[in-house]
C-alpha positions in Angstrom: 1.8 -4.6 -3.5 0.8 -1.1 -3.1 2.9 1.7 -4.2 3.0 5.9 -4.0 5.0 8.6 -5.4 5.0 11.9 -6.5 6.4 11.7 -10.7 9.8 12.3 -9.2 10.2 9.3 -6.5 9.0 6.0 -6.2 8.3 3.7 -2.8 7.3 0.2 -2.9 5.7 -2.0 -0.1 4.6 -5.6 0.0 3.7 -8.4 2.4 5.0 -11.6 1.5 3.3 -14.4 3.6 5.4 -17.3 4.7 3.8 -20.9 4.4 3.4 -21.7 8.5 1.2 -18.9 9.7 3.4 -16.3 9.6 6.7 -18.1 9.6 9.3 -16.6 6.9 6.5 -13.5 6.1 8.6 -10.6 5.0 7.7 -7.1 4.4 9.3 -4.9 1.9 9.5 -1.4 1.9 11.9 0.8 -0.3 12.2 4.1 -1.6 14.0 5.9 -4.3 14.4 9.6 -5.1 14.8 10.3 -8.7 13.3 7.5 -10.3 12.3 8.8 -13.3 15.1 10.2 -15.2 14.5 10.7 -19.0 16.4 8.7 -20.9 18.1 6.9 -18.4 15.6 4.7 -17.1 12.4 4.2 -15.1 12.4 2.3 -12.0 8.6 1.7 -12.1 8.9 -0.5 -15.3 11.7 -3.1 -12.8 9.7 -2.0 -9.4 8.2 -5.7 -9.3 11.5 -7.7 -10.1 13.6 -5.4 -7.5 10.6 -6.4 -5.1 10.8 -10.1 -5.0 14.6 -10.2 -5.2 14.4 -8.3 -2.0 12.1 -10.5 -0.5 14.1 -13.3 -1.4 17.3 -12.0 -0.2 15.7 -11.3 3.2 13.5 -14.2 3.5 17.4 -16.1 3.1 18.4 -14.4 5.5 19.9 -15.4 8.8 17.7 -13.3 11.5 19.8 -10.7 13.3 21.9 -12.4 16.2 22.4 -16.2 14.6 
């Protein structure tokens, strides 16, 4: 997982390799403006959970035209 920001935003990506040589690998890439807010939450302390269940949604995921 590699991540970058500036102390106001937050952007996440990862490569999630499937078990056939590529079959089901899933990249995730998201960004959020404003994810440090003081006392209202930090999105860096959930960044890894909010990663996976992406991965997983997508990874469920019917491809585009099926």
């Amino acid at each position: 997982m590699r991540d970058g920001g500036n102390g106001w935003s937050l952007s996440r990506n990862a490569l999630f390799f499937g078990p056939d040589s590529g079959d089901g690998t899933v990249l995730v890439f998201w960004t959020s403006n404003h994810a440090y807010r003081d006392g209202k939450g930090n999105l860096e302390g959930q960044d890894a959970g909010t990663t996976l269940r992406l991965a997983g949604r997508t990874r469920d995921s019917p491809p585009p035209g099926r």
